[in-house]
FIPA-128117 format. One record per residue (C-alpha): residue number from 0; residue in three letters; y, z, x. Coordinates in pm, 1 decimal, padded with zeros to 6 digits, m for minus. Layout:
# FIPA-128117
<rec><i>NUM</i><aa>ALA</aa><c2>Y</c2><c3>Z</c3><c1>X</c1></rec>
...
//
This chain:
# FIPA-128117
<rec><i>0</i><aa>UNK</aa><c2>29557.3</c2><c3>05256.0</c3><c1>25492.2</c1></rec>
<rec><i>1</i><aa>UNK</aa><c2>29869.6</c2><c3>05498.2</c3><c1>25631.5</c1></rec>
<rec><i>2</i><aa>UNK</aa><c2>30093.0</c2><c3>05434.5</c3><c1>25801.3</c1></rec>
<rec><i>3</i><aa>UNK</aa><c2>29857.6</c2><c3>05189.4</c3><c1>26025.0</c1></rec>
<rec><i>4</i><aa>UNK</aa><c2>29742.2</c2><c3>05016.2</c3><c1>25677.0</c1></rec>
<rec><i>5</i><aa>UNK</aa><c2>29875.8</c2><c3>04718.3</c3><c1>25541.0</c1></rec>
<rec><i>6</i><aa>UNK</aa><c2>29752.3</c2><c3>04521.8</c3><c1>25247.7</c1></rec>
<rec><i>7</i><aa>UNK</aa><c2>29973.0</c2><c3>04301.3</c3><c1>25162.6</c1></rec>
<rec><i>8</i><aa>UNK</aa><c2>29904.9</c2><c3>03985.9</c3><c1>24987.1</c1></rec>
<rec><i>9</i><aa>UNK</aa><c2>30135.3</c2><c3>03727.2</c3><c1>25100.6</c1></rec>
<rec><i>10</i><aa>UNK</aa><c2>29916.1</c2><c3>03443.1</c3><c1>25215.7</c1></rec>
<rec><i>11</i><aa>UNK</aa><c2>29547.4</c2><c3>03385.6</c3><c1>25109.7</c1></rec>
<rec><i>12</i><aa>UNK</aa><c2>29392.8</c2><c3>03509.6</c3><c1>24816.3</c1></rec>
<rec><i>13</i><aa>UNK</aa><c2>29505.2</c2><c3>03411.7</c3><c1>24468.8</c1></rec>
<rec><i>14</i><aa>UNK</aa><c2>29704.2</c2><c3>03547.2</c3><c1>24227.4</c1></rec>
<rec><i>15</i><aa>UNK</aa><c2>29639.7</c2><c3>03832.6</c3><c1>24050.8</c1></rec>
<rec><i>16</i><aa>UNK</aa><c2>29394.3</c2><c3>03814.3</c3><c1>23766.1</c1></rec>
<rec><i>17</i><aa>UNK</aa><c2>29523.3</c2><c3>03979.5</c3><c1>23379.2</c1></rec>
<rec><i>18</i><aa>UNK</aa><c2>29338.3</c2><c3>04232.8</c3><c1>23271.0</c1></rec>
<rec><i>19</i><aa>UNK</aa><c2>29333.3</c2><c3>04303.6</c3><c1>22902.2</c1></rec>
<rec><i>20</i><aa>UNK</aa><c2>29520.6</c2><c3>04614.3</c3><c1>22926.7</c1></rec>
<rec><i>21</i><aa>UNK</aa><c2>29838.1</c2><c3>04445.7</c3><c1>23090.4</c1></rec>
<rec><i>22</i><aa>UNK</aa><c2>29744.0</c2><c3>04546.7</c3><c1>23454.2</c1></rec>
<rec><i>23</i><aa>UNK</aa><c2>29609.5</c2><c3>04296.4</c3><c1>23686.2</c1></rec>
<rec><i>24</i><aa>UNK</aa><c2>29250.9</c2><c3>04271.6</c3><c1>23892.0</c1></rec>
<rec><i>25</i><aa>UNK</aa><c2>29313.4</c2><c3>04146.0</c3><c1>24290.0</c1></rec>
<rec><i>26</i><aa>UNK</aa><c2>28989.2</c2><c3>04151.7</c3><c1>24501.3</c1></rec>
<rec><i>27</i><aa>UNK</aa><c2>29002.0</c2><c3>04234.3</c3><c1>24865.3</c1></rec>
<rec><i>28</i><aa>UNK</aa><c2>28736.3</c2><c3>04210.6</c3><c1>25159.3</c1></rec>
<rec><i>29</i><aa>UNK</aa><c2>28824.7</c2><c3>04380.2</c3><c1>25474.8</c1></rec>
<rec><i>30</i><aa>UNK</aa><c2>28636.3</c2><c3>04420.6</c3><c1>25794.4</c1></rec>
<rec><i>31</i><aa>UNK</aa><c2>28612.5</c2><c3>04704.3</c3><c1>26111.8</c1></rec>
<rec><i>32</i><aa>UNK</aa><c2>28436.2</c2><c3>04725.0</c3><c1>26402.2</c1></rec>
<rec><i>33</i><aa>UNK</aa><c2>28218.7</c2><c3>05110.1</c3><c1>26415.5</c1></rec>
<rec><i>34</i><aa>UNK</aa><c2>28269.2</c2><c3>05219.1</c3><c1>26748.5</c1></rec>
<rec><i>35</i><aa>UNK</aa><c2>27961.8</c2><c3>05246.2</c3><c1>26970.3</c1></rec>
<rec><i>36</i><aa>UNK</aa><c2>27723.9</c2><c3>05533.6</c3><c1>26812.5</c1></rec>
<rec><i>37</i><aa>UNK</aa><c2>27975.2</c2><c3>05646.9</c3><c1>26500.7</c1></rec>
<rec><i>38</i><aa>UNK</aa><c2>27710.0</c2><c3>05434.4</c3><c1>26262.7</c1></rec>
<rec><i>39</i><aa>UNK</aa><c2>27537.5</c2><c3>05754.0</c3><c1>26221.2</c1></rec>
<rec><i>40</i><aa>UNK</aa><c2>27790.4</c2><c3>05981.4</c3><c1>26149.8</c1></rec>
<rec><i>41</i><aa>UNK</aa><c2>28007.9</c2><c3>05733.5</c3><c1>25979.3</c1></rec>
<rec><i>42</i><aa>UNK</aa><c2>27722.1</c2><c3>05730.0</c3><c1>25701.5</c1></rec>
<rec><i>43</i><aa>UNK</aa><c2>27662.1</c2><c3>06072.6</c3><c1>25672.4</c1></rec>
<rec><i>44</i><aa>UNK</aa><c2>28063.8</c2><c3>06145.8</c3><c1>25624.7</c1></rec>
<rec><i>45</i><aa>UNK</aa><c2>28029.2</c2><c3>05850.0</c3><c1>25336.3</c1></rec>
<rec><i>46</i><aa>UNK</aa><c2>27769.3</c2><c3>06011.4</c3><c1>25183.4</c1></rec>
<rec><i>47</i><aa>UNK</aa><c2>27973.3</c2><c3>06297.2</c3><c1>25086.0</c1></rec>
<rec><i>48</i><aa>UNK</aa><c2>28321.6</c2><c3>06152.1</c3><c1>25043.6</c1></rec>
<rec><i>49</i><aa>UNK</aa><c2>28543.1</c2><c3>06448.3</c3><c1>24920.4</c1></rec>
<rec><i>50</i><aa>UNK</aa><c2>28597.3</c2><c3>06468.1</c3><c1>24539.0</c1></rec>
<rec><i>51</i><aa>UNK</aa><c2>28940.0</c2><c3>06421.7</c3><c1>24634.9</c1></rec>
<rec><i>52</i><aa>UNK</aa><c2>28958.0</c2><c3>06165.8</c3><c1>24844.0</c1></rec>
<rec><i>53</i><aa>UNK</aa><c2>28791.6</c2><c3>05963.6</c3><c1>24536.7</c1></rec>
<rec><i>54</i><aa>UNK</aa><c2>28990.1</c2><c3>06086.3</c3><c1>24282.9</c1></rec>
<rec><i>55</i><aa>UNK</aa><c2>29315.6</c2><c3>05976.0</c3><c1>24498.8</c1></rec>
<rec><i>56</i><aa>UNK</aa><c2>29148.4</c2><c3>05640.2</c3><c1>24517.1</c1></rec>
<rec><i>57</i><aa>UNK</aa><c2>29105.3</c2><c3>05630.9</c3><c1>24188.2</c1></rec>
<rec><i>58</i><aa>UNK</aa><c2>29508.6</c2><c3>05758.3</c3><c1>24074.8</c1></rec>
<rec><i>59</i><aa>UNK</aa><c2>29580.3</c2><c3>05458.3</c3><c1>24284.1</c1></rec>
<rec><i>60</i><aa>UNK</aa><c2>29390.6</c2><c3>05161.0</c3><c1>24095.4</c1></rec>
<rec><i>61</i><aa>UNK</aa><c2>29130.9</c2><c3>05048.5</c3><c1>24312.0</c1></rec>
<rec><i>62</i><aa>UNK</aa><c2>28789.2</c2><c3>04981.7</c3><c1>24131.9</c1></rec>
<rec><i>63</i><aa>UNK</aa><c2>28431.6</c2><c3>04872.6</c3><c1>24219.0</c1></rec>
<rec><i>64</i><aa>UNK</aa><c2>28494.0</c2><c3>04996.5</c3><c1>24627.0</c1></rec>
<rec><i>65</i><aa>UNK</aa><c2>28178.9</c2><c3>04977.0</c3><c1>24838.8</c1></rec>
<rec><i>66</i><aa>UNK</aa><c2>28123.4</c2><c3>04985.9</c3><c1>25212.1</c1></rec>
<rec><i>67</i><aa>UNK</aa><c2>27876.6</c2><c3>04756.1</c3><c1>25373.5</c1></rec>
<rec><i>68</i><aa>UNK</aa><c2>27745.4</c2><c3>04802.7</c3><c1>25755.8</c1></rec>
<rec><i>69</i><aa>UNK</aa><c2>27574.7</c2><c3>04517.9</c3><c1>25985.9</c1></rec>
<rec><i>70</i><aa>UNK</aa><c2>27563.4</c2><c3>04589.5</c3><c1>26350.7</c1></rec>
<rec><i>71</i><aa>UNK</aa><c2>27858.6</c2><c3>04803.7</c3><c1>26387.3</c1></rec>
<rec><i>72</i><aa>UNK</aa><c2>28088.4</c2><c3>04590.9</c3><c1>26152.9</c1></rec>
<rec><i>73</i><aa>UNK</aa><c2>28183.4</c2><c3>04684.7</c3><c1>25832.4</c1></rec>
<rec><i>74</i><aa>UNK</aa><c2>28288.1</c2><c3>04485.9</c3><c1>25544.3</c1></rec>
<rec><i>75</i><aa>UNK</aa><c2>28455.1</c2><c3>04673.9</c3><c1>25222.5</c1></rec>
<rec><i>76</i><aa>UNK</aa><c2>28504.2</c2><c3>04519.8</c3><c1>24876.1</c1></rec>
<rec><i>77</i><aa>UNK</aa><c2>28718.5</c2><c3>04674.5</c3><c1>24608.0</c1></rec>
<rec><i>78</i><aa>UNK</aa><c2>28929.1</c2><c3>04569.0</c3><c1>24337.7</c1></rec>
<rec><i>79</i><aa>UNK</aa><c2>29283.1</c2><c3>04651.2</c3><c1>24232.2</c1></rec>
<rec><i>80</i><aa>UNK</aa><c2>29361.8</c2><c3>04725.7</c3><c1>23852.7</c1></rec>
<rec><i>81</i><aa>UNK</aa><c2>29727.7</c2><c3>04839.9</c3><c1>23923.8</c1></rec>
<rec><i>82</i><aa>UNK</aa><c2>30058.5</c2><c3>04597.1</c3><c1>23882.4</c1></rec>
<rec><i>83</i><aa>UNK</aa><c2>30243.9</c2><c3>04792.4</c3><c1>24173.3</c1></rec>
<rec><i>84</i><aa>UNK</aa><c2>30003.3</c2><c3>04758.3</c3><c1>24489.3</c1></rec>
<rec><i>85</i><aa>UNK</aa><c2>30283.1</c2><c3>04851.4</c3><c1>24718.1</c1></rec>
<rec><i>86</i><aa>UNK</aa><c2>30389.6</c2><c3>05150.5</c3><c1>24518.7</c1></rec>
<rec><i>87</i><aa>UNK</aa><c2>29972.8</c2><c3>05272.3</c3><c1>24532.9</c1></rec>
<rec><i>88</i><aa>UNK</aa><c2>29918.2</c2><c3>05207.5</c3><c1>24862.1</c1></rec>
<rec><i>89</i><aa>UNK</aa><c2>30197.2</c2><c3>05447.2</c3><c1>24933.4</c1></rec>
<rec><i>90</i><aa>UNK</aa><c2>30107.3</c2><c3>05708.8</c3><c1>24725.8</c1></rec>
<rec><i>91</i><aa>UNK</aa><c2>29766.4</c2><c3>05703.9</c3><c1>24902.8</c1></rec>
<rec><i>92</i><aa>UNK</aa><c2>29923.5</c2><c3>05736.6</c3><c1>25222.3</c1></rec>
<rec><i>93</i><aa>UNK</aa><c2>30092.5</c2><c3>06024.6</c3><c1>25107.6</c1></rec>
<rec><i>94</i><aa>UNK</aa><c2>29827.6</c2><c3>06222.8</c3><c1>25000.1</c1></rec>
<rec><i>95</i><aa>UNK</aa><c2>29695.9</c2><c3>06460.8</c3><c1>25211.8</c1></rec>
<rec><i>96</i><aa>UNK</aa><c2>29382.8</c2><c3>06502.4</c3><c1>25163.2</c1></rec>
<rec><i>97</i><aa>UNK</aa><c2>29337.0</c2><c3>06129.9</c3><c1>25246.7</c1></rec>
<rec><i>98</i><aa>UNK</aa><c2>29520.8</c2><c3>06177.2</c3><c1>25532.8</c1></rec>
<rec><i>99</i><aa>UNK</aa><c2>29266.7</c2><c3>06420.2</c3><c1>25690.7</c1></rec>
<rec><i>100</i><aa>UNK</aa><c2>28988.3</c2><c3>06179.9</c3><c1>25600.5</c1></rec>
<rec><i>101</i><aa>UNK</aa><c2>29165.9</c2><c3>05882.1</c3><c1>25741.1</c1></rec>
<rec><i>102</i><aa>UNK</aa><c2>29238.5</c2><c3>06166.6</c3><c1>26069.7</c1></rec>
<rec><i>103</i><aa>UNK</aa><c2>28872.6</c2><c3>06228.7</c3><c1>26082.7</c1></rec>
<rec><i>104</i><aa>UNK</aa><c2>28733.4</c2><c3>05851.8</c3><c1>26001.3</c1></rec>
<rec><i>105</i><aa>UNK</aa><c2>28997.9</c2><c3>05687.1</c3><c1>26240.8</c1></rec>
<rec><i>106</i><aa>UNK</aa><c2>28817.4</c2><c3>05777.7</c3><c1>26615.6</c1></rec>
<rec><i>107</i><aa>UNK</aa><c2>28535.5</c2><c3>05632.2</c3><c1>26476.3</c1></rec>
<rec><i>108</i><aa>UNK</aa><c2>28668.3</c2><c3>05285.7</c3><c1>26407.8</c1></rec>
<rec><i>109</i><aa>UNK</aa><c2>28765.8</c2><c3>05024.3</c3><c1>26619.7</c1></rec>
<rec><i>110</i><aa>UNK</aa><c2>29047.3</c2><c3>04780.5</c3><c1>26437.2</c1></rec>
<rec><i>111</i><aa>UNK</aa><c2>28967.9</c2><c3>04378.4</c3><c1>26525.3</c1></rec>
<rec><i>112</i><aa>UNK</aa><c2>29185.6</c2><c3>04235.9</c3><c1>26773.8</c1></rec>
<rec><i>113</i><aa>UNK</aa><c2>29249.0</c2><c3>03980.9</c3><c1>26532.8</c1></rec>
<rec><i>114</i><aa>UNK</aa><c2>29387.1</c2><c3>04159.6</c3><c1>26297.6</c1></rec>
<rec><i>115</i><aa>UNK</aa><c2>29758.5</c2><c3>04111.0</c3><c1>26122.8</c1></rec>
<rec><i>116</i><aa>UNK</aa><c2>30047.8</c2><c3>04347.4</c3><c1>26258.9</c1></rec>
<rec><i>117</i><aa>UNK</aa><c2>30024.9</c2><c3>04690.3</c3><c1>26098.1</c1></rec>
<rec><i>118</i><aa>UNK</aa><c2>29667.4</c2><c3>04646.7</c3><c1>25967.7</c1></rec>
<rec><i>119</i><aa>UNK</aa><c2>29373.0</c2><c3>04921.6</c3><c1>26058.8</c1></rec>
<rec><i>120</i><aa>UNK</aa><c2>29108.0</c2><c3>04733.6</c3><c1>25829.9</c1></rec>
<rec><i>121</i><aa>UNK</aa><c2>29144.9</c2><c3>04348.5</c3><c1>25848.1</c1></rec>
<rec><i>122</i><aa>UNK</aa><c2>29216.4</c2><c3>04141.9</c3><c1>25574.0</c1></rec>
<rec><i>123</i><aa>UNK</aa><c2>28977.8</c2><c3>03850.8</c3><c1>25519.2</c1></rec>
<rec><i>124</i><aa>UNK</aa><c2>29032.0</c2><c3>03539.8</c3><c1>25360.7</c1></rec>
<rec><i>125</i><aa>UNK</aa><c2>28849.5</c2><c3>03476.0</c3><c1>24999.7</c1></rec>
<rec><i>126</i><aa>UNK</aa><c2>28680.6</c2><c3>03113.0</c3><c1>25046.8</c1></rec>
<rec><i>127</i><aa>UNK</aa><c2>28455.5</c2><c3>03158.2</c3><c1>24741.4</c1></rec>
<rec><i>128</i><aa>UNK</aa><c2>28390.4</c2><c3>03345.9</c3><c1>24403.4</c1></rec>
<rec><i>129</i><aa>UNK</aa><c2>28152.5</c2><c3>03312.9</c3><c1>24119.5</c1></rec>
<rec><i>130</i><aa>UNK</aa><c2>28191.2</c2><c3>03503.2</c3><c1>23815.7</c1></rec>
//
């Protein structure tokens, strides 16, 4: 996310999904490398998340988030419930709070050389969903 973040949606997931209360559900998977021995301290940073770090990710629609680790790749899931993703993702950047997280998370990270232009976390491509 920041200013290195981009989640757009241009290419391959689907359309947004209604939601009953006129706002619209998009899932995302992303993936990132850990750097060599940040597992540890990458989960015990995770495991106390600042209140408002969650609360910003909350003010900025995205739902159900969770952070999966397998040999020094992550994979996060969340879901948007917003109908301005651009407009959000700003207003995360902007806050500062996230801002020191995403300072302090950052050096232990390494983005996938296959990643889009502008993207820290890498998109993936949905191939399959079962509700």
């Amino acid at each position: 996310m920041g200013e290195n973040h981009r989640y757009g949606r241009e290419s391959v997931f689907p359309g947004p999904i209604a939601t009953n209360k006129g706002l619209y559900m998009q899932r995302f998977g992303m993936t990132l490398r850990l750097k060599d021995g940040s597992a540890g301290e990458y989960k015990a940073r995770h495991r106390e998340v600042w209140p408002e770090v969650l609360e910003k990710l909350s003010d900025c629609n995205i739902r159900n988030y969770s952070i999966y680790l397998r040999d020094g790749l992550l994979f996060s899931y969340f879901e948007y419930h917003g109908n301005d993703l651009k407009a959000d993702w700003e207003r995360m950047a902007a806050h500062p709070r996230t801002q020191e997280w995403w300072a302090i998370m950052r050096p232990l990270q390494e983005p996938l050389v296959t990643r889009k232009e502008g993207e820290w976390w890498a998109e993936m491509e949905e191939v399959f969903h079962l509700n």
